[in-house]
N, CA, C, O and CB atoms as a CASP TS submission, in Angstrom:
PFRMAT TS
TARGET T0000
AUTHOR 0000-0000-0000
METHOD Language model
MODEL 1
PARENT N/A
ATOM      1  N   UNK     1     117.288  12.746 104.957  1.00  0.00           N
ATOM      2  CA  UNK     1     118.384  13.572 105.400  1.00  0.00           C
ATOM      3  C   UNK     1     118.194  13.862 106.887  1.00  0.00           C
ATOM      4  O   UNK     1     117.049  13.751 107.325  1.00  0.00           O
ATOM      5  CB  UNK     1     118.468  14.882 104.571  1.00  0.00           C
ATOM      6  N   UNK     2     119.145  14.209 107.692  1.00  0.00           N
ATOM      7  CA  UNK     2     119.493  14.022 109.163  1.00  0.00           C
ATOM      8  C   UNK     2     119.681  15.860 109.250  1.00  0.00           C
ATOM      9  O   UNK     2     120.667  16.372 108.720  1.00  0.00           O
ATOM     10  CB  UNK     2     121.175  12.778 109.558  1.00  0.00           C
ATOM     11  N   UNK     3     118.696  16.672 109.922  1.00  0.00           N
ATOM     12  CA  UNK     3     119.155  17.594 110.527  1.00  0.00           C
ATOM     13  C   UNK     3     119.212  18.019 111.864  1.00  0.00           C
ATOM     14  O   UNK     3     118.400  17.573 112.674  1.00  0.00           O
ATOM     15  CB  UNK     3     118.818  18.225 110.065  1.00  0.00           C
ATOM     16  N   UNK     4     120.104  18.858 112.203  1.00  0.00           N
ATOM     17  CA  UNK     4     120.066  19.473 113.481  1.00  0.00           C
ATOM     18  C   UNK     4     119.589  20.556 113.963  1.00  0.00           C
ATOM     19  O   UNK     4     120.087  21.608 113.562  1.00  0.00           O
ATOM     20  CB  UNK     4     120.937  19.581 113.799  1.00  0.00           C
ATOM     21  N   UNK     5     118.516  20.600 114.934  1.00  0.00           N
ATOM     22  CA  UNK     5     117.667  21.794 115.207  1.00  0.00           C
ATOM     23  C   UNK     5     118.814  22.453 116.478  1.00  0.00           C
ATOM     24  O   UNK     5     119.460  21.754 117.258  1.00  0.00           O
ATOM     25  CB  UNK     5     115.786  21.305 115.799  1.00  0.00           C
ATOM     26  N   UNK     6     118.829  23.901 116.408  1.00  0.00           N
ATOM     27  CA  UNK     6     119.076  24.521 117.780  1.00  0.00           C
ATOM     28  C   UNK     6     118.086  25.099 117.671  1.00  0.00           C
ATOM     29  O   UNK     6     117.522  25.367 116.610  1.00  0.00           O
ATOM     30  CB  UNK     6     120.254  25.337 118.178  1.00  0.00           C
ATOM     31  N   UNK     7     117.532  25.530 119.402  1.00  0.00           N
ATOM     32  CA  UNK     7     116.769  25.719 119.746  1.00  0.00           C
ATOM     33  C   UNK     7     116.364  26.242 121.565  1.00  0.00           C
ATOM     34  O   UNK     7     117.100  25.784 122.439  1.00  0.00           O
ATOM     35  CB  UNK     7     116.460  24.815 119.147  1.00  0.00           C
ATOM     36  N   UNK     8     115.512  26.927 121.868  1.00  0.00           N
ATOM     37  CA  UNK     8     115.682  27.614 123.096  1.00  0.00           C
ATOM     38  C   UNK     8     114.366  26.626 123.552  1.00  0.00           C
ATOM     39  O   UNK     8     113.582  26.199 122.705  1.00  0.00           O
ATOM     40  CB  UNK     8     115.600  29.523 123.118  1.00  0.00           C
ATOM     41  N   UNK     9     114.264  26.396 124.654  1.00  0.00           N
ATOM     42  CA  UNK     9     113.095  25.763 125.531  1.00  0.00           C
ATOM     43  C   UNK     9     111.378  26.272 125.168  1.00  0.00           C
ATOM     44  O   UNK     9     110.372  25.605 124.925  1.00  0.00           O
ATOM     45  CB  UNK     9     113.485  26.254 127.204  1.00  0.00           C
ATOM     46  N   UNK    10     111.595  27.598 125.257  1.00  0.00           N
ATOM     47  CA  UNK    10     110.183  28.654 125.355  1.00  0.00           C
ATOM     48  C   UNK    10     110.217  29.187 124.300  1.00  0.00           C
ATOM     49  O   UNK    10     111.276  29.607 123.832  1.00  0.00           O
ATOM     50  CB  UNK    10     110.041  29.832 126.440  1.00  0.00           C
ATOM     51  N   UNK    11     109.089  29.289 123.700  1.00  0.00           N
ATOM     52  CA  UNK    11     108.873  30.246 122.438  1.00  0.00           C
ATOM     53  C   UNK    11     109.207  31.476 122.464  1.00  0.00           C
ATOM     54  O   UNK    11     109.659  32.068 121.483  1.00  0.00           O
ATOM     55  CB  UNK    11     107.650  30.367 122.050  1.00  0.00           C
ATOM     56  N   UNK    12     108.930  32.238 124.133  1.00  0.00           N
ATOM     57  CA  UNK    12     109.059  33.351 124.323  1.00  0.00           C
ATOM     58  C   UNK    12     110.348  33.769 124.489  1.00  0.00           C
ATOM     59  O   UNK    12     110.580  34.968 124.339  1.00  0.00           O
ATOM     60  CB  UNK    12     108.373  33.627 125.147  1.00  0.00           C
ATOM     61  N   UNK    13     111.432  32.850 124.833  1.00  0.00           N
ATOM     62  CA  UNK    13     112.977  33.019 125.277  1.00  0.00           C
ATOM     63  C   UNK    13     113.683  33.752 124.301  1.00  0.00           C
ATOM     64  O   UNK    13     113.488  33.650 123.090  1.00  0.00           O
ATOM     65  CB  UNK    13     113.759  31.658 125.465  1.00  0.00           C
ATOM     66  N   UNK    14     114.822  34.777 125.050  1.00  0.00           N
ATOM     67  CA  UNK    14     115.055  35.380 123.932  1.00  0.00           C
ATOM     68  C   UNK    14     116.324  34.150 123.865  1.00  0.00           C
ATOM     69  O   UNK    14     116.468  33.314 124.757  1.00  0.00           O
ATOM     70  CB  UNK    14     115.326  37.204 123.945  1.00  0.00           C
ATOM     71  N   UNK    15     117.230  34.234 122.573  1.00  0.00           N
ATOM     72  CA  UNK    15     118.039  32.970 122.110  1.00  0.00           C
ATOM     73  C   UNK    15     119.238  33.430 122.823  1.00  0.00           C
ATOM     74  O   UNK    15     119.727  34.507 122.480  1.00  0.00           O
ATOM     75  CB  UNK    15     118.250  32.663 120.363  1.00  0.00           C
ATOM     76  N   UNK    16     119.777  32.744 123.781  1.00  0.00           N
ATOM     77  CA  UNK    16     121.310  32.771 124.661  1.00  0.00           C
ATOM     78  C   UNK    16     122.031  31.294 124.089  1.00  0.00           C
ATOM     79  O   UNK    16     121.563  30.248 123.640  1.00  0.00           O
ATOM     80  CB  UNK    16     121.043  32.705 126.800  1.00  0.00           C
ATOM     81  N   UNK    17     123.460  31.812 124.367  1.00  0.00           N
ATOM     82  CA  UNK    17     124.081  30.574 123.766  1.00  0.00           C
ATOM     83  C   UNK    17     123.923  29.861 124.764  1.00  0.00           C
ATOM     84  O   UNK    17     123.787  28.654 124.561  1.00  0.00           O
ATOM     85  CB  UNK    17     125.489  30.561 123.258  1.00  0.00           C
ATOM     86  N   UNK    18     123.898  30.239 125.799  1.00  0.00           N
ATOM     87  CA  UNK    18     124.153  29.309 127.096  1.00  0.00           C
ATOM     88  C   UNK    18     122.787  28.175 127.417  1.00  0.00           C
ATOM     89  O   UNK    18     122.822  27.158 128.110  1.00  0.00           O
ATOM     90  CB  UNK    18     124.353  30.475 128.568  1.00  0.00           C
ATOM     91  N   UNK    19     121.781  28.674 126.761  1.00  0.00           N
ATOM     92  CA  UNK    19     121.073  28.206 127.055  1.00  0.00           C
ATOM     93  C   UNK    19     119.995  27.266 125.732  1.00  0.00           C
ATOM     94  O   UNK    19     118.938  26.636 125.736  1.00  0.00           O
ATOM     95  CB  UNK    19     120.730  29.179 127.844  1.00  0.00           C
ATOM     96  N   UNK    20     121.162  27.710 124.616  1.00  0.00           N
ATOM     97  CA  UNK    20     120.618  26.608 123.439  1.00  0.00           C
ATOM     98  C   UNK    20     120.355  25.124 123.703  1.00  0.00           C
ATOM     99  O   UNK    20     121.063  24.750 124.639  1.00  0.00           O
ATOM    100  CB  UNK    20     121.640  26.521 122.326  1.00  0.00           C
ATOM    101  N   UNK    21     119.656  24.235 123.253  1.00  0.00           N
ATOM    102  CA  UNK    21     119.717  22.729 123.120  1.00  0.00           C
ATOM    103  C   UNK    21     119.862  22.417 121.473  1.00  0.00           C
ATOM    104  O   UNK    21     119.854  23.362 120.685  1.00  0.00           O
ATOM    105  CB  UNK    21     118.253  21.994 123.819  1.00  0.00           C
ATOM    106  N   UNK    22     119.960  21.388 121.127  1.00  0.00           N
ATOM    107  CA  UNK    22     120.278  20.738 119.663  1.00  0.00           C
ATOM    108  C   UNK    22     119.234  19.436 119.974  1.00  0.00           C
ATOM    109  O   UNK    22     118.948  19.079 121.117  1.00  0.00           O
ATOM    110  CB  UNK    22     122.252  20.241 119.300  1.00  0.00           C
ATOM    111  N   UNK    23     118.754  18.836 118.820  1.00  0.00           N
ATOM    112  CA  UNK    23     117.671  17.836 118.796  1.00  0.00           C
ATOM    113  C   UNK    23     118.250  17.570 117.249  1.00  0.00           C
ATOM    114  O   UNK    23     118.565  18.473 116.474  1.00  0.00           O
ATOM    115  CB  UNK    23     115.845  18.397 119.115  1.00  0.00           C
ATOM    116  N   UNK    24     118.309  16.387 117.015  1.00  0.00           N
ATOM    117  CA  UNK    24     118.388  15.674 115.727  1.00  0.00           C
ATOM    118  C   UNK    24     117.051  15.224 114.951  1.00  0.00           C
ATOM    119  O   UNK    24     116.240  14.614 115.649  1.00  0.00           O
ATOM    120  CB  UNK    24     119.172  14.474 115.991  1.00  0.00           C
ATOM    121  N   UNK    25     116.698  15.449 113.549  1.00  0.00           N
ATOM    122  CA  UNK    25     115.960  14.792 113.166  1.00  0.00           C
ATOM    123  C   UNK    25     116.059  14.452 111.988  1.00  0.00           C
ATOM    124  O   UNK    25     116.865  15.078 111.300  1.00  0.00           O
ATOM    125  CB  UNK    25     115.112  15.131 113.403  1.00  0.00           C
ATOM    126  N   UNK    26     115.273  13.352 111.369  1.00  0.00           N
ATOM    127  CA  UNK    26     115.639  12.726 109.832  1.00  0.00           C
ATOM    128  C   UNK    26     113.970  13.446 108.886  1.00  0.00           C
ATOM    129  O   UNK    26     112.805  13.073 109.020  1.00  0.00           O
ATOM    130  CB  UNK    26     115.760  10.286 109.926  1.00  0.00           C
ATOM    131  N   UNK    27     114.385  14.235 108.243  1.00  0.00           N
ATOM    132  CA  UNK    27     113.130  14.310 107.785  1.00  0.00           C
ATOM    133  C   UNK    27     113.771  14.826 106.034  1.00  0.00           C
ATOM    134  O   UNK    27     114.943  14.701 105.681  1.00  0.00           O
ATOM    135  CB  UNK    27     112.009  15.525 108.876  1.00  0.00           C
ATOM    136  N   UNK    28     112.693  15.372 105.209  1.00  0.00           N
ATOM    137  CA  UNK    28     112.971  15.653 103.506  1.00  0.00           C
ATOM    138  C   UNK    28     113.752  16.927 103.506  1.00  0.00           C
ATOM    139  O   UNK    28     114.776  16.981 102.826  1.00  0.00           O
ATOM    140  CB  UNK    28     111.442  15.898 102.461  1.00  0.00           C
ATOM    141  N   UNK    29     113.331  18.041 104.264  1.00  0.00           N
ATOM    142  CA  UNK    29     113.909  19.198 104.087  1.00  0.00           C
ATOM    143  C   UNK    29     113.569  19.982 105.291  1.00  0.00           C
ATOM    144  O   UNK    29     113.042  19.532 106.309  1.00  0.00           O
ATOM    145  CB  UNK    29     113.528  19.801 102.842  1.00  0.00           C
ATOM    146  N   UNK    30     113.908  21.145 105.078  1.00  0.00           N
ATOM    147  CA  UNK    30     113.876  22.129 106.398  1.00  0.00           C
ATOM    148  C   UNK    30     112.439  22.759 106.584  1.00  0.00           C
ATOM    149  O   UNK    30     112.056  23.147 107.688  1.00  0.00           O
ATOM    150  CB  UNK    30     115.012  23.447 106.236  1.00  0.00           C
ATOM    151  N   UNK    31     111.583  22.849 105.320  1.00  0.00           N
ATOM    152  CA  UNK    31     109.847  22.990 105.723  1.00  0.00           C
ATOM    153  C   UNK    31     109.542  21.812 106.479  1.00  0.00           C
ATOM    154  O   UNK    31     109.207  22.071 107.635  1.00  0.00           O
ATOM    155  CB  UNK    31     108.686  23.012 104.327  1.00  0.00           C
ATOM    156  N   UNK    32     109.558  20.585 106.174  1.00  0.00           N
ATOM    157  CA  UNK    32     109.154  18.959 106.758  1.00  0.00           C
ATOM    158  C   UNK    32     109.799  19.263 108.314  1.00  0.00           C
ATOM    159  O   UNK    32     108.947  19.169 109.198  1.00  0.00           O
ATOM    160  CB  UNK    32     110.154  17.287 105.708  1.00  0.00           C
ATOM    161  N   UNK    33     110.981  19.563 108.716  1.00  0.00           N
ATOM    162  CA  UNK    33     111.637  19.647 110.037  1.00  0.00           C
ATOM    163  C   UNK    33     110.231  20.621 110.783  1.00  0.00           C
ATOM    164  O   UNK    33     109.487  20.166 111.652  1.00  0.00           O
ATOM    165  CB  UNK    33     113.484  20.537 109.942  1.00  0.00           C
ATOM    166  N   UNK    34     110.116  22.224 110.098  1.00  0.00           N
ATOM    167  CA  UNK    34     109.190  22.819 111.331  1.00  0.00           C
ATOM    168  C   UNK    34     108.028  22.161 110.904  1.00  0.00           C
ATOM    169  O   UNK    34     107.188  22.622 111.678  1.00  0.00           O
ATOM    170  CB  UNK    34     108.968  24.577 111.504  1.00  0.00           C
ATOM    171  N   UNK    35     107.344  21.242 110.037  1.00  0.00           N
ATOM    172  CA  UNK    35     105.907  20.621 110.003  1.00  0.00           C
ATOM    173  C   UNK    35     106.215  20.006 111.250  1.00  0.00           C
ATOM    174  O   UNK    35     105.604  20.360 112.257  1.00  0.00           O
ATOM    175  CB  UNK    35     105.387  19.562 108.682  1.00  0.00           C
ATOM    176  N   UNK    36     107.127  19.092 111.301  1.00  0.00           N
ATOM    177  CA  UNK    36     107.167  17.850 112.239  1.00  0.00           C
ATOM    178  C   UNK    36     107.337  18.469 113.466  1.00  0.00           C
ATOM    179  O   UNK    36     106.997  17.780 114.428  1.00  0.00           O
ATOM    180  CB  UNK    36     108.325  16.746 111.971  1.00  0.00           C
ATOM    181  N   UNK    37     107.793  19.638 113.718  1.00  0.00           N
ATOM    182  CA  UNK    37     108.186  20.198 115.179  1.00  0.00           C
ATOM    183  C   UNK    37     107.131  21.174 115.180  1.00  0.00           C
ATOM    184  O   UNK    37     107.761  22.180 115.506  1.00  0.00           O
ATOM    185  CB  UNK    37     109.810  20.887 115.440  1.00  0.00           C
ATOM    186  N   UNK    38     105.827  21.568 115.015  1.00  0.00           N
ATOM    187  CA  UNK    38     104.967  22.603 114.632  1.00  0.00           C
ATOM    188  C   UNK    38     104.013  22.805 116.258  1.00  0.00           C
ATOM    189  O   UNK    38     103.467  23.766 116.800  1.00  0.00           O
ATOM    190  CB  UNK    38     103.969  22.055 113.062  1.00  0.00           C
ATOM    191  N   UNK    39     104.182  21.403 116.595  1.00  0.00           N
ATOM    192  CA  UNK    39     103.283  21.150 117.839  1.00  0.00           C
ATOM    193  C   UNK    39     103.815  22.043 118.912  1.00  0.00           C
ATOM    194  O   UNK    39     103.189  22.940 119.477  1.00  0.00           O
ATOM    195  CB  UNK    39     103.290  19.574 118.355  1.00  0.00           C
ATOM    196  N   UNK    40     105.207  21.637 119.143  1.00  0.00           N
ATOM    197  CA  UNK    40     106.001  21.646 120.262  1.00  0.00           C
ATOM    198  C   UNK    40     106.308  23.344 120.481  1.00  0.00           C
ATOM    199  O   UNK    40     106.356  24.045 119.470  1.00  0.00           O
ATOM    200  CB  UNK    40     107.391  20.633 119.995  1.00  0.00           C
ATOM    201  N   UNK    41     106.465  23.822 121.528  1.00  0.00           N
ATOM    202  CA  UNK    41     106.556  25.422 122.114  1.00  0.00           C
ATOM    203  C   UNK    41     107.884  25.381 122.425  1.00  0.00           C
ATOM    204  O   UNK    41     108.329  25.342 123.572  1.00  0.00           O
ATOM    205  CB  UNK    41     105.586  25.916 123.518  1.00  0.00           C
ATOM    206  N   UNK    42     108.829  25.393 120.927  1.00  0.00           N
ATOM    207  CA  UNK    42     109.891  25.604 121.091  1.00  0.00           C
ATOM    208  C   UNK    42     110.310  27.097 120.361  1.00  0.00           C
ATOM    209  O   UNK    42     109.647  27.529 119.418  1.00  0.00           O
ATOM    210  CB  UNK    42     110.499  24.426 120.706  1.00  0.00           C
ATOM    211  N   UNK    43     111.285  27.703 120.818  1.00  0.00           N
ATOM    212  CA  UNK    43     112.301  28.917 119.503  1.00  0.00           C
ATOM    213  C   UNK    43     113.012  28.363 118.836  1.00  0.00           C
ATOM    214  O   UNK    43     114.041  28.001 119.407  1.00  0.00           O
ATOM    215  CB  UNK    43     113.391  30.056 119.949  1.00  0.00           C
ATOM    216  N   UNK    44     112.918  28.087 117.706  1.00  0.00           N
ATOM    217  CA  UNK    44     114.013  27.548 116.651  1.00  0.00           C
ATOM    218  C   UNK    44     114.491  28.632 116.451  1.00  0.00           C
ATOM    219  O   UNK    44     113.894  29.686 116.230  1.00  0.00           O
ATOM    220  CB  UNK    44     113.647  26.823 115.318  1.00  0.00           C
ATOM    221  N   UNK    45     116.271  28.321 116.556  1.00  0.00           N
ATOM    222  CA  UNK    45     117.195  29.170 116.260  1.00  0.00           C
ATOM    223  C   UNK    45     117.533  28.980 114.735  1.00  0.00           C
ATOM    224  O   UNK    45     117.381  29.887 113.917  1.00  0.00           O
ATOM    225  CB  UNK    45     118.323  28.993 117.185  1.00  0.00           C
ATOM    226  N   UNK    46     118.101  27.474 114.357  1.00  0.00           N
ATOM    227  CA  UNK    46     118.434  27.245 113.368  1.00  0.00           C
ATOM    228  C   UNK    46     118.516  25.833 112.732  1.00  0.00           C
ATOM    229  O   UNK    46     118.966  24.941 113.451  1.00  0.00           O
ATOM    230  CB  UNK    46     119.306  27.802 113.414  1.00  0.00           C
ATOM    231  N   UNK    47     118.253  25.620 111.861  1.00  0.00           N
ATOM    232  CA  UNK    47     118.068  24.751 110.903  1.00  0.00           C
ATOM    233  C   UNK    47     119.432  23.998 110.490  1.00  0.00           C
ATOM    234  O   UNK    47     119.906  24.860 109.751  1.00  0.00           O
ATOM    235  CB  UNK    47     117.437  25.470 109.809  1.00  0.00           C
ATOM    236  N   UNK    48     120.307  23.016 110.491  1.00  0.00           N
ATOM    237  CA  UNK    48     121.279  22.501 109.766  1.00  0.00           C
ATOM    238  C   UNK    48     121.374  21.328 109.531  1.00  0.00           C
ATOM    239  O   UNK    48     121.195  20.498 110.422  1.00  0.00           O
ATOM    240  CB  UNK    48     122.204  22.750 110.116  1.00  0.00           C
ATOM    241  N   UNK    49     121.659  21.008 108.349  1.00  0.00           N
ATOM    242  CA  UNK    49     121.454  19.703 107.364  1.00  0.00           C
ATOM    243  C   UNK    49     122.827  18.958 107.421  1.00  0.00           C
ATOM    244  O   UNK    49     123.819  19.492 106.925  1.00  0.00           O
ATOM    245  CB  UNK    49     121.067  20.147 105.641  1.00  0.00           C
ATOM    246  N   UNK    50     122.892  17.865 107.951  1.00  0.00           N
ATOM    247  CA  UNK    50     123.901  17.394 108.294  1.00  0.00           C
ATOM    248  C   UNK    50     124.110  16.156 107.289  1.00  0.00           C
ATOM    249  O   UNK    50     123.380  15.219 106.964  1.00  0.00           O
ATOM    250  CB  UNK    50     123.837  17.162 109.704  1.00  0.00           C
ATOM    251  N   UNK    51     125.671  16.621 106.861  1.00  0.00           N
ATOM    252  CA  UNK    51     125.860  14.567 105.592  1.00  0.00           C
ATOM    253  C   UNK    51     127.109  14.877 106.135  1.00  0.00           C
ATOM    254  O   UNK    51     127.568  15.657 106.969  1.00  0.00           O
ATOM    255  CB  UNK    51     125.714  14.216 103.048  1.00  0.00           C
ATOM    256  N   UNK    52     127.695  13.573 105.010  1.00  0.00           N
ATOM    257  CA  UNK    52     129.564  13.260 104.839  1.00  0.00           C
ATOM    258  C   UNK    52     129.727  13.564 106.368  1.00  0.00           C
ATOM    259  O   UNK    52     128.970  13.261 107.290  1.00  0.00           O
ATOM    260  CB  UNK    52     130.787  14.599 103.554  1.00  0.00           C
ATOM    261  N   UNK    53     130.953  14.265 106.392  1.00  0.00           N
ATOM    262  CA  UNK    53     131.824  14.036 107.223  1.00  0.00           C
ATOM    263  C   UNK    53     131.118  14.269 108.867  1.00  0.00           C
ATOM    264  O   UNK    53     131.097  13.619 109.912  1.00  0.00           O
ATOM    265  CB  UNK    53     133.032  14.955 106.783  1.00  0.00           C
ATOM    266  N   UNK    54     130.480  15.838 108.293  1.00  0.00           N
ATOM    267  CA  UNK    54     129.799  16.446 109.353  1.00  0.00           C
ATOM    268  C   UNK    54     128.725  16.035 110.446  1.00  0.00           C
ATOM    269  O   UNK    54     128.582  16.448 111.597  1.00  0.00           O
ATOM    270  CB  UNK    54     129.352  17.244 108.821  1.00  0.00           C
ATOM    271  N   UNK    55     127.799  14.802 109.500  1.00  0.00           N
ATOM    272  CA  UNK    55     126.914  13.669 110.445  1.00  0.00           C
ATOM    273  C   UNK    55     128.264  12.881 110.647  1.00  0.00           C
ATOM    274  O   UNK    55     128.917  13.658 111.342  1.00  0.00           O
ATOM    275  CB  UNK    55     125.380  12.603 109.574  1.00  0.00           C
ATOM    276  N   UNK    56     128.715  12.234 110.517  1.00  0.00           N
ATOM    277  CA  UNK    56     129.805  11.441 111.132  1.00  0.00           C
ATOM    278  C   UNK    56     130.222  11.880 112.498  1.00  0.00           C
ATOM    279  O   UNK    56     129.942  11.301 113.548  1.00  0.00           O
ATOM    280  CB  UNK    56     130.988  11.471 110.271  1.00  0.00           C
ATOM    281  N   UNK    57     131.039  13.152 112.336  1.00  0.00           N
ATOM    282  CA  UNK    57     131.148  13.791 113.790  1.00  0.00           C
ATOM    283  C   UNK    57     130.129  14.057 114.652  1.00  0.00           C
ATOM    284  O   UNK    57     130.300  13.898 115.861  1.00  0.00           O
ATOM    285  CB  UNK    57     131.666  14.927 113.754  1.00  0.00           C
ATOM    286  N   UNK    58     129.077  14.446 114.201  1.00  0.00           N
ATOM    287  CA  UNK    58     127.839  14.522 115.192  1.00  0.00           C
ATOM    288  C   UNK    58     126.816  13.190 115.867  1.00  0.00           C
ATOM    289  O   UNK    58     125.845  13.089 116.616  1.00  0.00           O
ATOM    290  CB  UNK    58     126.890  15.390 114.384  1.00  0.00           C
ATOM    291  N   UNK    59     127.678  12.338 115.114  1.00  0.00           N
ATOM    292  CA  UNK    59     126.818  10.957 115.866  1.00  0.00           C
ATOM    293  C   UNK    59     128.005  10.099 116.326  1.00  0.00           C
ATOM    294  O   UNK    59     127.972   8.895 116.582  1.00  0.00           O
ATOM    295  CB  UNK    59     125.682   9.886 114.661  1.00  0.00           C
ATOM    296  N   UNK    60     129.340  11.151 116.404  1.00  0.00           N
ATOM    297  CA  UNK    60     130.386  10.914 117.616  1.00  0.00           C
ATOM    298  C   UNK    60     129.718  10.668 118.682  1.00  0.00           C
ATOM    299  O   UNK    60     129.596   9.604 119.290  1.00  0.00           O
ATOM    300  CB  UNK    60     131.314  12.034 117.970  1.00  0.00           C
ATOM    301  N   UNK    61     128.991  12.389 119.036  1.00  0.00           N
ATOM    302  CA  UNK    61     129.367  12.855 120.165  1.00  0.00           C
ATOM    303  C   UNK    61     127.975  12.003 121.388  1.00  0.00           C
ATOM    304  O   UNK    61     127.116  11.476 120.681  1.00  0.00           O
ATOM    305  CB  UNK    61     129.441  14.763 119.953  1.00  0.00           C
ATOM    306  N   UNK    62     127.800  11.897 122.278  1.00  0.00           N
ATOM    307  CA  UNK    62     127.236  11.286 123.160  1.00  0.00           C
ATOM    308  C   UNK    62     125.318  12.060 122.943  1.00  0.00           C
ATOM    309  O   UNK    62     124.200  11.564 122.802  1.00  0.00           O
ATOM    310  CB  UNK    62     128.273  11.580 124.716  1.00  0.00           C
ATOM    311  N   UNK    63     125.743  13.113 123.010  1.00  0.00           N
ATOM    312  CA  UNK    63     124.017  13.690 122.947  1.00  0.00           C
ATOM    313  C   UNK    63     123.561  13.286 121.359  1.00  0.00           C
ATOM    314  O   UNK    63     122.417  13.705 121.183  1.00  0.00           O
ATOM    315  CB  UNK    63     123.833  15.816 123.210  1.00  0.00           C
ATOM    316  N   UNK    64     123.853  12.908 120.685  1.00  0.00           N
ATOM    317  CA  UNK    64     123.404  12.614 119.244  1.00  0.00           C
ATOM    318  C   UNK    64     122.294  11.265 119.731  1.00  0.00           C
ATOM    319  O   UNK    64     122.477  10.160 120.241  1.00  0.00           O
ATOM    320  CB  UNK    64     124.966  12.115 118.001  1.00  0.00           C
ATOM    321  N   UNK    65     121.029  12.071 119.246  1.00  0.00           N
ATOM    322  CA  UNK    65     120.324  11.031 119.271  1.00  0.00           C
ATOM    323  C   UNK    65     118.588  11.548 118.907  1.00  0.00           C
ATOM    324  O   UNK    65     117.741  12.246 119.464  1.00  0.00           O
ATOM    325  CB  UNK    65     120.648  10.336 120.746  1.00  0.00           C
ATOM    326  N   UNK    66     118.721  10.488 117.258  1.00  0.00           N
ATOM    327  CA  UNK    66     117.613  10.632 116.750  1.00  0.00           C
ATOM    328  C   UNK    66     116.497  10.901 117.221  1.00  0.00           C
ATOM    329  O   UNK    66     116.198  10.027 118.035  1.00  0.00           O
ATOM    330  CB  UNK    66     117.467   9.934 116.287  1.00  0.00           C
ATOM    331  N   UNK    67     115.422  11.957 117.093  1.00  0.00           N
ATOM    332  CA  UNK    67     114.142  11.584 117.239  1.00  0.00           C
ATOM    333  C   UNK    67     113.417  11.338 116.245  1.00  0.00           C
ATOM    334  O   UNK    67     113.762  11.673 115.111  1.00  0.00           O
ATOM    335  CB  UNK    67     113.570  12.309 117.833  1.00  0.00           C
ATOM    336  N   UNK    68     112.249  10.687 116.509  1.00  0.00           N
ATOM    337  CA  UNK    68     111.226   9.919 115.719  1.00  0.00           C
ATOM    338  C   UNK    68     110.267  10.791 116.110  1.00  0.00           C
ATOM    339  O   UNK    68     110.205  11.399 117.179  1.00  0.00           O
ATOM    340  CB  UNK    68     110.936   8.336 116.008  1.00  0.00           C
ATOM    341  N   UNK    69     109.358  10.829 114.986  1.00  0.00           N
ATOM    342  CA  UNK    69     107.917  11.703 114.878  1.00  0.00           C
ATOM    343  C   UNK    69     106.795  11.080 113.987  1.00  0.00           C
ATOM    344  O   UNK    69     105.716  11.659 113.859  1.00  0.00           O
ATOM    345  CB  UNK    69     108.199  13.213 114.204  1.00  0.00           C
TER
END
């Protein structure tokens, strides 16, 4: 399954919209997503599991783009 992380740069950041990013990843579930991102000194805002229609539109848009771990 394909989810989408938002997320702030710094662990310490407080969460602004303006300043969210999104990162794609394919992993089993939403524990497996923060295993695989556990390293990295990011703020996860939120977790979303993307199928059907909704990955469709999101691998429209130009920033869609898998990472591998």
């Amino acid at each position: 399954m394909i989810f989408k992380v938002l997320y702030q740069e710094l662990a310490s950041e407080v969460p602004v919209r303006e300043n969210t990013h999104a990162l794609y990843i394919e992993a089993s579930n939403e524990r497996d997503v923060r295993f695989k991102l556990k390293d990295r000194t990011i703020n996860i805002e939120f977790i979303q599991p993307l199928e059907g229609e909704h990955l469709v539109y999101e691998q429209q848009s130009e920033d869609f783009k898998l990472e591998t771990l």
